[in-house]
C-alpha positions as CSV (number, residue, x, y, z in Angstrom):
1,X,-264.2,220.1,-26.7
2,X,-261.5,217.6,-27.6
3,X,-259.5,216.7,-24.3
4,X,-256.3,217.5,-25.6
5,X,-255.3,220.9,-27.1
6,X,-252.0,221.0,-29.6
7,X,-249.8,223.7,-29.0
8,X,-247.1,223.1,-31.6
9,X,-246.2,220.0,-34.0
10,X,-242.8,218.6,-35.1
11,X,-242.6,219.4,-38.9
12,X,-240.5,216.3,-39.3
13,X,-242.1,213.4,-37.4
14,X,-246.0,213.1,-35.8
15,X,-244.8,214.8,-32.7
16,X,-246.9,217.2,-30.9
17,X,-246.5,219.4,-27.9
18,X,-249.8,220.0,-25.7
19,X,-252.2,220.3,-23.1
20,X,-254.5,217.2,-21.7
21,X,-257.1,218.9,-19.4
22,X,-258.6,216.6,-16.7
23,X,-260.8,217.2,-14.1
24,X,-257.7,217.0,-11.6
25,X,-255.9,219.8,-13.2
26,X,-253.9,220.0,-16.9
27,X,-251.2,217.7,-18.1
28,X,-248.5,218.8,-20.1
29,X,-247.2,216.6,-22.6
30,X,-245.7,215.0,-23.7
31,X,-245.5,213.2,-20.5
32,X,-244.0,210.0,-18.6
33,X,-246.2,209.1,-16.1
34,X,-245.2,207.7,-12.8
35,X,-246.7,204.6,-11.3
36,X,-248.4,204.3,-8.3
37,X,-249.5,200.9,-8.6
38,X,-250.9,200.0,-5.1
39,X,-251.5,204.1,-4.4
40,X,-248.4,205.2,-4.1
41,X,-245.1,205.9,-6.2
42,X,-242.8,203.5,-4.4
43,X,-241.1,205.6,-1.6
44,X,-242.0,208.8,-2.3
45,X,-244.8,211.2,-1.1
46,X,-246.9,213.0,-3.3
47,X,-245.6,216.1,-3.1
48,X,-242.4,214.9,-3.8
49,X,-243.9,213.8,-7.2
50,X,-245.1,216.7,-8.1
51,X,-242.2,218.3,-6.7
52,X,-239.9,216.4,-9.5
53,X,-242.5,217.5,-12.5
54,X,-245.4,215.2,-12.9
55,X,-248.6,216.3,-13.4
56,X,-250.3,212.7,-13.3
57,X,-249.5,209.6,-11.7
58,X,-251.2,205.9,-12.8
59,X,-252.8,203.3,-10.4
60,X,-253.3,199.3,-10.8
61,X,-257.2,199.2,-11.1
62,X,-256.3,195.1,-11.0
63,X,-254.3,195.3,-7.7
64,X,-256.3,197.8,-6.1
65,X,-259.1,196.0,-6.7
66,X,-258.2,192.8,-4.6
67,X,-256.2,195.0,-2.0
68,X,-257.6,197.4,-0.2
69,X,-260.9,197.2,-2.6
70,X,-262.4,199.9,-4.7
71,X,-265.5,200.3,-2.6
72,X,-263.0,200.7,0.4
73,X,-261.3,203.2,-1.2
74,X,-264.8,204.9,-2.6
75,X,-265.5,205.8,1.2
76,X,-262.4,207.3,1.6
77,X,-263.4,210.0,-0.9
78,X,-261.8,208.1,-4.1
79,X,-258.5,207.5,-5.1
80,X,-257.0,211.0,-5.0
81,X,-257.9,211.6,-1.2
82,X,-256.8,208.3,-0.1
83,X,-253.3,208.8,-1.8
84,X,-253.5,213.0,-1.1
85,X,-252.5,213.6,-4.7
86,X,-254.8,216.0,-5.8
87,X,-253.7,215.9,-9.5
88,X,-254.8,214.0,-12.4
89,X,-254.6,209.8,-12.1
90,X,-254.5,207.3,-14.8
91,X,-256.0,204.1,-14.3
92,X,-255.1,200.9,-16.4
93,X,-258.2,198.4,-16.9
94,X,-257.0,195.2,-15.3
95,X,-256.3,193.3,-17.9
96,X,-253.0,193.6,-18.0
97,X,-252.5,191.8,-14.8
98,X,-255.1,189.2,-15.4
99,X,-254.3,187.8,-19.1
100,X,-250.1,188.0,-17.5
101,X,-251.7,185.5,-15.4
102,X,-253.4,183.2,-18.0
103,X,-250.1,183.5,-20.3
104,X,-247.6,183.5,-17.9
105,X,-247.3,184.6,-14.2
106,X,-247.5,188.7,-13.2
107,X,-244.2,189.9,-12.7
108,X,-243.5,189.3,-9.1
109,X,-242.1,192.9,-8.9
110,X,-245.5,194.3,-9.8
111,X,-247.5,192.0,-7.7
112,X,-245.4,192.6,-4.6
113,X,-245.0,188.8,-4.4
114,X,-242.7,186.2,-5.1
115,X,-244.7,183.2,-7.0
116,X,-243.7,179.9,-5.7
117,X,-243.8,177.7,-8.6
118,X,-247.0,175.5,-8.9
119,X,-248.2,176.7,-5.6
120,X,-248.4,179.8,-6.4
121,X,-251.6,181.2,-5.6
122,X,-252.6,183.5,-8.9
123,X,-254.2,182.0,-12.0
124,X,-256.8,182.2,-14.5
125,X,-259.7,179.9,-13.8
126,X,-261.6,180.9,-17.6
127,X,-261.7,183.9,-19.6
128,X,-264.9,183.9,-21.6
129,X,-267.1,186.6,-23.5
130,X,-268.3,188.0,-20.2
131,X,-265.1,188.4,-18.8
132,X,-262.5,186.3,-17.0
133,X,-262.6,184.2,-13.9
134,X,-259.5,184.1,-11.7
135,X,-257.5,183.1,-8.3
136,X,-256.9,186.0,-6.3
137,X,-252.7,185.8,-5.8
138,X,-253.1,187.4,-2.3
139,X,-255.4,184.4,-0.7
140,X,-256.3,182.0,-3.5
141,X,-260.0,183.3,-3.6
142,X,-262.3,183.1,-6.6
143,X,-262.3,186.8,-8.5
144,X,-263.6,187.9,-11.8
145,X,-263.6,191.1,-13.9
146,X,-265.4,192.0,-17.2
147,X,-266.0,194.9,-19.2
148,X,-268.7,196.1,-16.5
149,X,-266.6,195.4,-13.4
150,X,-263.4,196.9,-14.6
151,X,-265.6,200.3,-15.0
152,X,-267.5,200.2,-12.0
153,X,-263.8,199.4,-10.5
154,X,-262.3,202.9,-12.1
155,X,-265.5,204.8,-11.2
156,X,-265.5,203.5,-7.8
157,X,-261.3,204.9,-7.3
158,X,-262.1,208.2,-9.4
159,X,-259.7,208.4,-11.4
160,X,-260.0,211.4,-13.9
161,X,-258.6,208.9,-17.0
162,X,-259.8,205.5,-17.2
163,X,-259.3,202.7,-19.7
164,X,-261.7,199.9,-21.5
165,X,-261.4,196.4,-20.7
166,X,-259.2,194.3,-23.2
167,X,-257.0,191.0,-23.8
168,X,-253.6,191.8,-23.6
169,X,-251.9,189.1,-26.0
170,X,-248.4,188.5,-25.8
171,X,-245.7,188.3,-29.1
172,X,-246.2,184.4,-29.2
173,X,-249.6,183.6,-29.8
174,X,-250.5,183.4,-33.9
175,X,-252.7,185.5,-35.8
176,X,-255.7,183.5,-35.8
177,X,-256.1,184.0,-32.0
178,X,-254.6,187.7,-32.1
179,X,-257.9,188.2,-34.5
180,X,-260.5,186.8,-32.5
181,X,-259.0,188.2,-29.3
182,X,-259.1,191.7,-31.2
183,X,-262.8,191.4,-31.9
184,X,-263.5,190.6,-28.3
185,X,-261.5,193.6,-27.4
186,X,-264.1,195.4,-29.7
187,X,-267.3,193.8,-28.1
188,X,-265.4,194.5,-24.4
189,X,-265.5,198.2,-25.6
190,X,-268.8,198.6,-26.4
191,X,-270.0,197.0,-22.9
192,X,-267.4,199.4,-21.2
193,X,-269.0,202.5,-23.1
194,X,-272.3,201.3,-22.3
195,X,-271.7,201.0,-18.7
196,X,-270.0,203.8,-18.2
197,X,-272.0,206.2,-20.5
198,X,-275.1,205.3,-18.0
199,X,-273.0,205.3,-14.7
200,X,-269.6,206.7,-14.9
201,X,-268.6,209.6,-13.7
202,X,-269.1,212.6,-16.0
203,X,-266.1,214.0,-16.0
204,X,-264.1,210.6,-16.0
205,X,-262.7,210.6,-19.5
206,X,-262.7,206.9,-21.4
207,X,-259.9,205.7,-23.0
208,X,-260.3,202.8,-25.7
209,X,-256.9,200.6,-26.0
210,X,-255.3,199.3,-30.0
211,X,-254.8,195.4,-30.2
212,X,-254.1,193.4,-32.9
213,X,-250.4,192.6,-32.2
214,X,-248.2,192.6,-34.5
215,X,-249.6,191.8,-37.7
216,X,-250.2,195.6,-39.6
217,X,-253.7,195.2,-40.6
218,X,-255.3,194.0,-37.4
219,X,-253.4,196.8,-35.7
220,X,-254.3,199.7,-38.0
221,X,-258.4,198.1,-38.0
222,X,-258.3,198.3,-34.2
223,X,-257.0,201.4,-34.2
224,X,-259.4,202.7,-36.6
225,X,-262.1,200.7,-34.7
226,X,-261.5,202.4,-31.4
227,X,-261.1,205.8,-32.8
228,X,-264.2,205.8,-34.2
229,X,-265.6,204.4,-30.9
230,X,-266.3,207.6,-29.4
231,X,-263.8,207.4,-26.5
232,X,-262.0,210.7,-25.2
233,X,-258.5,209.0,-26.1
234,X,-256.2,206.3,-27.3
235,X,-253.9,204.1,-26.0
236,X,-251.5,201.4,-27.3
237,X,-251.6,198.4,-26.3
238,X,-251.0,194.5,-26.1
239,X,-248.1,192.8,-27.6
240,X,-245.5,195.8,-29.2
241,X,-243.2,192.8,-30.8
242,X,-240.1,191.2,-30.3
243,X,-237.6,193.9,-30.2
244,X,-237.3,197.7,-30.4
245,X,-237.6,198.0,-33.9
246,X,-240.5,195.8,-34.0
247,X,-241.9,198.0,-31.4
248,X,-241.6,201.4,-33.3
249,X,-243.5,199.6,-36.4
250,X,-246.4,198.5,-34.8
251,X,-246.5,202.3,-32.9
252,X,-245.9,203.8,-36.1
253,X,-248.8,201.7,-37.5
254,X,-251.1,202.6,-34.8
255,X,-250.4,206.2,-34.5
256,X,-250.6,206.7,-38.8
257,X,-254.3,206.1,-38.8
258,X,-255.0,208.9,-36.1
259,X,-255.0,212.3,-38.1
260,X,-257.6,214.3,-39.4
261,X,-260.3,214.0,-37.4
262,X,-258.7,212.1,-35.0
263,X,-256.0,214.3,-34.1
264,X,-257.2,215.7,-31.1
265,X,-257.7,212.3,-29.3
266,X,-254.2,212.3,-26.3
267,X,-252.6,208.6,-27.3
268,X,-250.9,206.8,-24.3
269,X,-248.4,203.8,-25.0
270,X,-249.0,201.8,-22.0
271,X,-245.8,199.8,-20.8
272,X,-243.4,201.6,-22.1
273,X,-240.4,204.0,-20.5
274,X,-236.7,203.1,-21.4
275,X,-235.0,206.4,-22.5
276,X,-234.3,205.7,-26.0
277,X,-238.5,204.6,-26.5
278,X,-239.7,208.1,-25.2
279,X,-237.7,210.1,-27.7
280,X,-238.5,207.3,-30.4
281,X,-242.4,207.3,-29.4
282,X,-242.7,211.1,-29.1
283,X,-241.8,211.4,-32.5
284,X,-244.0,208.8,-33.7
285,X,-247.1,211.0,-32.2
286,X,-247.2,209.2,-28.3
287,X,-248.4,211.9,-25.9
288,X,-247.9,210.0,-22.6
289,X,-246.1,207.1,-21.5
290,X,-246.4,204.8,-18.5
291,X,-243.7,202.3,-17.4
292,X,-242.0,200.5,-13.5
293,X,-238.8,201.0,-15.1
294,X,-237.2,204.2,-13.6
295,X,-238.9,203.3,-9.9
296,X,-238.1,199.6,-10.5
297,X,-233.8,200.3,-11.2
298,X,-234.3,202.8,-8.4
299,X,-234.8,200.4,-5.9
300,X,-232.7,197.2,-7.3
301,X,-229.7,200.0,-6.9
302,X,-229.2,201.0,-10.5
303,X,-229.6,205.1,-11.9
304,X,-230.4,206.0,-14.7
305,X,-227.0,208.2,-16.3
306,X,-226.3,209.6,-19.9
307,X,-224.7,206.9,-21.7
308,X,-226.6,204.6,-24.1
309,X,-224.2,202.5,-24.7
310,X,-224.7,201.3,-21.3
311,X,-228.8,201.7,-22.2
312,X,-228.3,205.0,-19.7
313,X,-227.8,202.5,-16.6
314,X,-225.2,202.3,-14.3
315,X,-225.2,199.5,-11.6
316,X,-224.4,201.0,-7.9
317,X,-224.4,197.6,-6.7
318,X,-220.8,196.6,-8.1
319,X,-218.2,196.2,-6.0
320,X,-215.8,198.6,-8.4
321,X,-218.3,201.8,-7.0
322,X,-217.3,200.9,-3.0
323,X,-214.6,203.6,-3.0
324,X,-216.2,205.9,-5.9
325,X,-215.8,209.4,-4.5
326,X,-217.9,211.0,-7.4
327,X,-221.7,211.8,-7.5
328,X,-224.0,209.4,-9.8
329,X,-223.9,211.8,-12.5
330,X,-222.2,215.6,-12.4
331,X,-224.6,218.3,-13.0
332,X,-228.0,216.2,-11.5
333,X,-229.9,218.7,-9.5
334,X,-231.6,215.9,-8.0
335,X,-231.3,215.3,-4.1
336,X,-228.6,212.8,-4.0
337,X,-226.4,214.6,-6.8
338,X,-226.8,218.3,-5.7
339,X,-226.1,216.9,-1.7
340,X,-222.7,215.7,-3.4
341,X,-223.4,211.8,-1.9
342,X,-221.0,209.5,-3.3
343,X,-221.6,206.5,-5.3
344,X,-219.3,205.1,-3.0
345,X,-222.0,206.1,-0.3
346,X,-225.0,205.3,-2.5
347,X,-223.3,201.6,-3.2
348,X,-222.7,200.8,0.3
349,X,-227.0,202.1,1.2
350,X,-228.3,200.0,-1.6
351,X,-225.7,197.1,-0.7
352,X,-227.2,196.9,2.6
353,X,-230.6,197.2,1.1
354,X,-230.7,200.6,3.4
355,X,-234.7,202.7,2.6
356,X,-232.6,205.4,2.3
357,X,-230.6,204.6,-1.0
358,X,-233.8,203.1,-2.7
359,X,-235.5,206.5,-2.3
360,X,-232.7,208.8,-3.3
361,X,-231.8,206.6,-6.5
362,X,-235.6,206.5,-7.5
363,X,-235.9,210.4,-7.1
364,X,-232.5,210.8,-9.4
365,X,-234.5,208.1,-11.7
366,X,-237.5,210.3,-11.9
367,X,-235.9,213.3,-12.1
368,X,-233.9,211.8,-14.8
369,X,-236.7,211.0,-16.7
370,X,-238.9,214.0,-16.4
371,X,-236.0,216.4,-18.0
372,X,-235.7,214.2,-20.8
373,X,-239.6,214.4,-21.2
374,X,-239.1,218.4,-20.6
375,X,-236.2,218.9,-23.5
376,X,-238.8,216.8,-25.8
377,X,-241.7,218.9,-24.9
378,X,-239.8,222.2,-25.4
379,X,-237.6,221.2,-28.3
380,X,-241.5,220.8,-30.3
381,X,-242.2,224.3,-28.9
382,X,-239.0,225.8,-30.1
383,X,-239.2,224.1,-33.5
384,X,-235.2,222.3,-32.5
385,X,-236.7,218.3,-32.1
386,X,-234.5,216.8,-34.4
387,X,-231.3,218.4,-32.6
388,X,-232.6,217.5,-29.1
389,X,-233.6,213.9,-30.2
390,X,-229.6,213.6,-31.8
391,X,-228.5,215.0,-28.4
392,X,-230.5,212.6,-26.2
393,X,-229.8,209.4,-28.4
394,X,-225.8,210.4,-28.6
395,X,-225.7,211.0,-24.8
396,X,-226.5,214.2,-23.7
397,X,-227.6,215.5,-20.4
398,X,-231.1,215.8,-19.9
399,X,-231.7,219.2,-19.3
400,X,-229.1,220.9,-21.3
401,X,-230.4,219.9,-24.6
402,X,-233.2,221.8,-25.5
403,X,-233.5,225.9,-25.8
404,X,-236.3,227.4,-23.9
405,X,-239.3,228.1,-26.1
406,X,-239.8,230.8,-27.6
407,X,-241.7,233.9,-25.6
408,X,-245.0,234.7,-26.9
409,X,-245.4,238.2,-28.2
């Protein structure tokens, strides 16, 4: 049976509303999901997460696999008992983190580490048809991961999705390497299939990950490549382009090839979470999203408010919000709203870098997030996506947008 059943589709656009079934428990989407990159949502416990509206959170195979180690966390039960989230998890392959590190330094807010120009300790040593070699950013140690690591890796943290080895290319290298980079990609998949089809977990599902940048026929062939691949699901990957609109071709691209029999297949577009993008990708066919950003404002003191001209932000560190007597956004049933806390009060908390205000402004983030994915997901079950989409991308509260769905009869 196909991991994902469709409950309704958009008759306007590729969306879909549904149900991804795991071995951890169902996941309705479409979805954002939280990450918990070193196994744990920054801040928050797990109950709290699920307490917001997530059904599945994501951990950083990469990261987890230098610190505290897979096999360390295999003795604790797997990844889901050593966290105590006893829902589904979503585990990237690595790559991510180790081609950033070949094209350009991880992020230091992923890595939990500020680089320190040349001394910095992180950097690809070789990347090479079995896989790449690299220094370990925590104590400068020799590491490597391939297609067969990366899988043993996920199998060893149990996470109920898990995702092929690839190259993650960025938007300035040209098309000749995008190609051959590509084709790897394909080879990597058929060594992550192999390995996991004779030791994997059985009910771990695989999914394959669309390259090709952003030239259209590389990305539709990898798509089609990896859809044929036998994999449970899809996700989107590598370099998305230069700019939004760039972005929504090469998703649009990627998702046009997936009917038919392909339709079934749950597609995740990995990276990606600003408001605006989830309405955009959930009508261009994306069932789940992953992305730092709501977690990430939260603690830099910025929440996440209805107004796109201000790409739904709103700074609480500003010095204008020190005598602010109003909530961060009227209406918000999330903790710091419905408590009535000022953004006068928030300011001064995240101004003195107080855990307090970190948490609060990353549970309105998240709480901020998962309404808008719940008017999406019942604005395709009540047939109104077009009207909620308007309402979203003109300003509207999340959670006032969409009608219930309809009650079956």
């Amino acid at each position: 049976m196909p991991a994902l059943e469709i409950l309704a589709r958009d008759a306007d656009t590729r969306a879909r509303a549904g149900v991804l079934t795991t071995a951890h428990g169902a996941v309705r989407t479409p979805a954002f999901v939280p990450l918990a990159t070193k196994a744990t949502v920054k801040g928050l416990l797990p109950h709290e997460v699920r307490d917001l509206g997530y059904d599945m959170v994501l951990g950083n195979t990469f990261h987890l696999f230098l610190d505290p180690g897979d096999e360390r966390i295999a003795g604790f039960g797997g990844l889901h008992d050593f966290m105590g989230w006893d829902h589904p998890i979503i585990t990237d392959s690595g790559g991510f983190q180790v081609f950033s590190m070949g094209h350009g330094a991880v992020a230091d807010e992923i890595k939990g580490k500020s680089a320190q120009g040349h001394d910095r300790l992180g950097k690809v040593i070789s990347i090479k048809e079995e896989g790449v070699s690299f220094r370990s950013y925590l104590d400068g140690s020799t590491k490597f991961i391939g297609p067969e690591t990366s899988m043993q890796i996920q199998a060893n943290l149990g996470s109920d999705i898990c995702l092929v080895f690839d190259e993650c290319t960025p938007f300035h290298v040209d098309r000749d390497y995008t190609e051959r980079s590509t084709e790897r990609t394909h080879r990597w998949l058929e060594r992550c299939m192999a390995w996991h089809g004779e030791h994997g977990p059985a009910d771990q599902l695989v999914y394959a990950i669309s390259q090709g940048g952003v030239y259209e026929d590389l990305r539709k062939q990898s798509t089609e490549v990896i859809a044929a691949s036998g994999t449970a699901g899809i996700a989107i990957g590598g370099s998305l382009g230069e700019h939004k609109e760039q972005m929504y071709e090469v998703v649009d691209w990627a998702t046009s090839v997936l009917g038919g029999e392909h339709e079934h297949k749950p597609r995740h577009l990995l990276g990606i979470g600003e408001v605006d993008d989830l309405v955009r990708g959930v009508e261009l066919g994306i069932d789940t999203f992953d992305c730092a950003m709501p977690t990430r404002l939260g603690r830099h003191g910025v929440a996440l408010v209805p107004e796109p001209t201000k790409r739904w932000r709103v700074d609480l560190t500003a010095g204008k919000f020190k005598d602010d007597h109003a909530p961060i956004m009227e209406g918000c049933p999330c903790p710091a709203c419905a408590l009535g806390l000022s953004r006068g009060y928030l300011r001064y908390l995240v101004h003195s870098r107080e855990l307090t205000g970190m948490r609060l402004l990353t549970i309105h983030n998240l709480a901020f997030i998962q309404r808008v994915m719940q008017d999406l997901r019942d604005a395709i079950l009540a047939g109104t996506l077009a009207e909620t989409a308007r309402a979203l991308r003109g300003g509207a509260s999340p959670g006032t947008t969409a009608p219930p769905p309809p009650v079956p009869a």
